[in-house]
C-alpha positions in Angstrom: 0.0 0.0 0.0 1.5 3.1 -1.4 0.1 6.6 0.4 0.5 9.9 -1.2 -0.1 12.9 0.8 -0.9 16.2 -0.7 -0.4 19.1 1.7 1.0 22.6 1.9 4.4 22.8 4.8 1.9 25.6 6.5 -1.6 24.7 6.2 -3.3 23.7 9.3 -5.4 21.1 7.9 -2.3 19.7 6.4 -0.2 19.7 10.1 -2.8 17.7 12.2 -3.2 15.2 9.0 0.3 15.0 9.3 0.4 14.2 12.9 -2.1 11.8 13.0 -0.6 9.9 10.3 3.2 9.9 12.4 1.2 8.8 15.4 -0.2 5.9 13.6 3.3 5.0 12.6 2.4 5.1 8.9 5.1 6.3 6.3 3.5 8.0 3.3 5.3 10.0 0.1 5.3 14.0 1.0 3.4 15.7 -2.3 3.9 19.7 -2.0 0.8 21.7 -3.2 2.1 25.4 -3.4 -0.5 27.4 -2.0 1.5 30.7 -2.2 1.5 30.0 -6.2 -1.9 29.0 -6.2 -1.1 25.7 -7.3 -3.8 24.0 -5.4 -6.2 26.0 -7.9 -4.5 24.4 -10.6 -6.4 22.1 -13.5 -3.5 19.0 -11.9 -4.3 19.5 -8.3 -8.0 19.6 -8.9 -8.3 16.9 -10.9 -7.3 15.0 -7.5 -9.6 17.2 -5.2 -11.8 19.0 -7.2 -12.6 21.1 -4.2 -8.7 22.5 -4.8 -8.0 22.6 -0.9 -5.4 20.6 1.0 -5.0 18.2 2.3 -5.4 15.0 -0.1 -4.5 11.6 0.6 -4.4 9.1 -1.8 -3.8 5.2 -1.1 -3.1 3.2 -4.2 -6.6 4.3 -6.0 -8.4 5.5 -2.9 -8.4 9.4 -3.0 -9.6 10.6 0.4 -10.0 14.5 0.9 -11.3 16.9 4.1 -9.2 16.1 6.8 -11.3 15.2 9.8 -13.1 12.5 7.1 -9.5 11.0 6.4 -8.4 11.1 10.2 -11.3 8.9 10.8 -10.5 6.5 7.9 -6.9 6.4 9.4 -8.5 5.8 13.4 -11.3 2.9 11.3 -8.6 1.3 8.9 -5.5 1.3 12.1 -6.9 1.6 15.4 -3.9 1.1 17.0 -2.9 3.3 18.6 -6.6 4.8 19.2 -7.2 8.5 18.5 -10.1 8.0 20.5 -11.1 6.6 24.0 -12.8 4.0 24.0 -16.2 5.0 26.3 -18.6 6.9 24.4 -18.9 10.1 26.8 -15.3 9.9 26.9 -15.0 10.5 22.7 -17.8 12.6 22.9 -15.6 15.3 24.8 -12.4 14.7 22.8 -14.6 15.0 19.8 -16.0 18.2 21.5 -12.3 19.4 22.1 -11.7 18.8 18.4 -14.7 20.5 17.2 -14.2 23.9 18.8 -10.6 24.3 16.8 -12.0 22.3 13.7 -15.7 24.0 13.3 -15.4 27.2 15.1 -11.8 28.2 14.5 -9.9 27.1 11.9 -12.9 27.5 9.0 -13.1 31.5 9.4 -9.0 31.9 9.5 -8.2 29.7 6.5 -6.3 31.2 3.8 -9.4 32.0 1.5 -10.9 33.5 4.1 -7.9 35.7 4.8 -7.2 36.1 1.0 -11.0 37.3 0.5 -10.4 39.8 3.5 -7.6 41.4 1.6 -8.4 41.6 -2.0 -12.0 41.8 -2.1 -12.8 43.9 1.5 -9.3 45.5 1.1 -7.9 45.0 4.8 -4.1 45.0 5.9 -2.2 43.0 7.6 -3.2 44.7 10.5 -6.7 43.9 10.5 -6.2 40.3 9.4 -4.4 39.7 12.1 -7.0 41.2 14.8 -9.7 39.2 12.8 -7.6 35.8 13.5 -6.4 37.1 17.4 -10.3 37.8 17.6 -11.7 34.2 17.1 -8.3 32.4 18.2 -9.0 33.8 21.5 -12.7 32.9 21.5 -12.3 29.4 20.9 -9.1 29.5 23.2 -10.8 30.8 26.3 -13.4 27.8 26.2 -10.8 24.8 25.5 -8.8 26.8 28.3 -11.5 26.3 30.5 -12.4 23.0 29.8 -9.2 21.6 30.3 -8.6 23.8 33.7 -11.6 22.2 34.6 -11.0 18.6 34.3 -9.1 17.5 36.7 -8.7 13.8 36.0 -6.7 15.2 32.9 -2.6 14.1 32.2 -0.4 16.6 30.5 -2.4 16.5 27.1 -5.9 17.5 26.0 -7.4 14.2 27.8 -6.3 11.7 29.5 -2.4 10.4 29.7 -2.1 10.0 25.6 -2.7 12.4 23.2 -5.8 12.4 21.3 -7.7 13.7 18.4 -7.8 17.1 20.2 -4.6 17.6 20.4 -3.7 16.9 16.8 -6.1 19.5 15.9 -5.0 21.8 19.0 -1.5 21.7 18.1 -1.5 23.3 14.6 -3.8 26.0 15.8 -1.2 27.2 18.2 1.6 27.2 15.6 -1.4 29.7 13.5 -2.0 31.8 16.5 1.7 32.8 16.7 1.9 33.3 13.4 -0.8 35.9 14.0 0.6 37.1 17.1 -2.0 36.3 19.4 -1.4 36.8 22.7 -1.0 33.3 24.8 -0.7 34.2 27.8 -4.1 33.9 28.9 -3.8 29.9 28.0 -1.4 28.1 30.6 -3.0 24.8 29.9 -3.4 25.2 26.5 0.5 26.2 26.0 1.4 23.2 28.1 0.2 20.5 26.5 1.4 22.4 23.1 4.9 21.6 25.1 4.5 17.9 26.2 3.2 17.5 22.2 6.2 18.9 20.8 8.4 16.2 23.0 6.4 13.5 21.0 8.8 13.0 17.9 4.9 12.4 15.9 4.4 15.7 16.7 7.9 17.4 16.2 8.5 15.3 12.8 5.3 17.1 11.9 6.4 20.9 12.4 5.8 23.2 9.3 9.2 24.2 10.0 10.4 20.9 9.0 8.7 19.8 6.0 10.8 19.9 2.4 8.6 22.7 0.9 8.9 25.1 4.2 12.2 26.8 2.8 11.0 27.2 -1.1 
């Protein structure tokens, strides 16, 4: 089985695909889709996703697309280790934890949202970035608070183990530095971003470290 994965060194969606795919200990072939050149809009590109966003995932014929519908495939097709815990109020929190980056986040600070802020609306950089810092923070100050307040929690999101959560957690916080948001607020939130980054699925995963992060 031959995986090819289609991704872009700083998209978010690309990072926690890329973590979750480490942390299953599966090795896949690393397909750069320039989104600073638009190549993801491109005739090739679409032709694999014809939605033209990152990330894509192809497995021998299979062509999987959206990331939280091919992080389930991974958790369904290789369970070990589990994503998920196994009781079903348990995954219903993690999933929760997930959610509040992957639905209420990340969606409204995506590039095309950002690009559509600057060329059609005509805002600067300035603004962008209070746009992000404004619903960064929002979701922040309610995973902040969930994880303050469960105190049967390890160093990650839940549990001992990191978890769905925290592969979608952790590429957030690389975008809210990029956008200068203002962590302070977010003790818990910054700590488990640090016992993550000791986790060589995690570190391996770092934009900083991918081949197309110095083009």
């Amino acid at each position: 089985m031959t995986m090819k994965l289609y991704n872009f060194f700083r998209s978010g969606t690309s990072h926690r695909l890329r973590i979750a795919l480490n942390l299953k200990g599966l090795s896949y072939d690393y397909v750069a889709v320039d989104l600073r050149n638009e190549e993801h809009l491109g005739a090739a590109f679409k032709a694999i996703n014809p939605q033209g966003l990152v990330p894509a995932l192809v497995v021998d014929d299979l062509v999987l697309v959206q990331s939280p519908a091919i992080i389930e495939w991974l958790e369904e097709r290789y369970p070990t280790p589990a994503l998920l815990p196994a009781d079903p109020e348990k995954r219903a929190r993690v999933r929760a934890l997930a959610a509040i980056v992957g639905c209420d986040i990340h969606p409204i600070n995506n590039r095309r949202i950002l690009e559509y802020l600057r060329k059609t609306l005509g805002c600067d950089e300035a603004a962008i970035n209070a746009w992000c810092a404004t619903w960064i923070t929002s979701g922040f100050e309610a995973l902040e608070k969930m994880l303050a307040d469960d105190k049967q929690r390890g160093g990650f999101c839940f549990g001992h183990a990191p978890t769905l959560a925290d592969i979608y957690l952790v590429p957030q916080l690389e975008s809210a530095r990029r956008f200068k948001v203002d962590l302070t607020p977010f003790p818990n939130i910054v700590a488990v971003d640090k016992a993550c980054a000791e986790l060589a699925a995690f570190a391996k995963a770092a934009p900083s470290l991918q081949p197309d992060a110095a083009a």
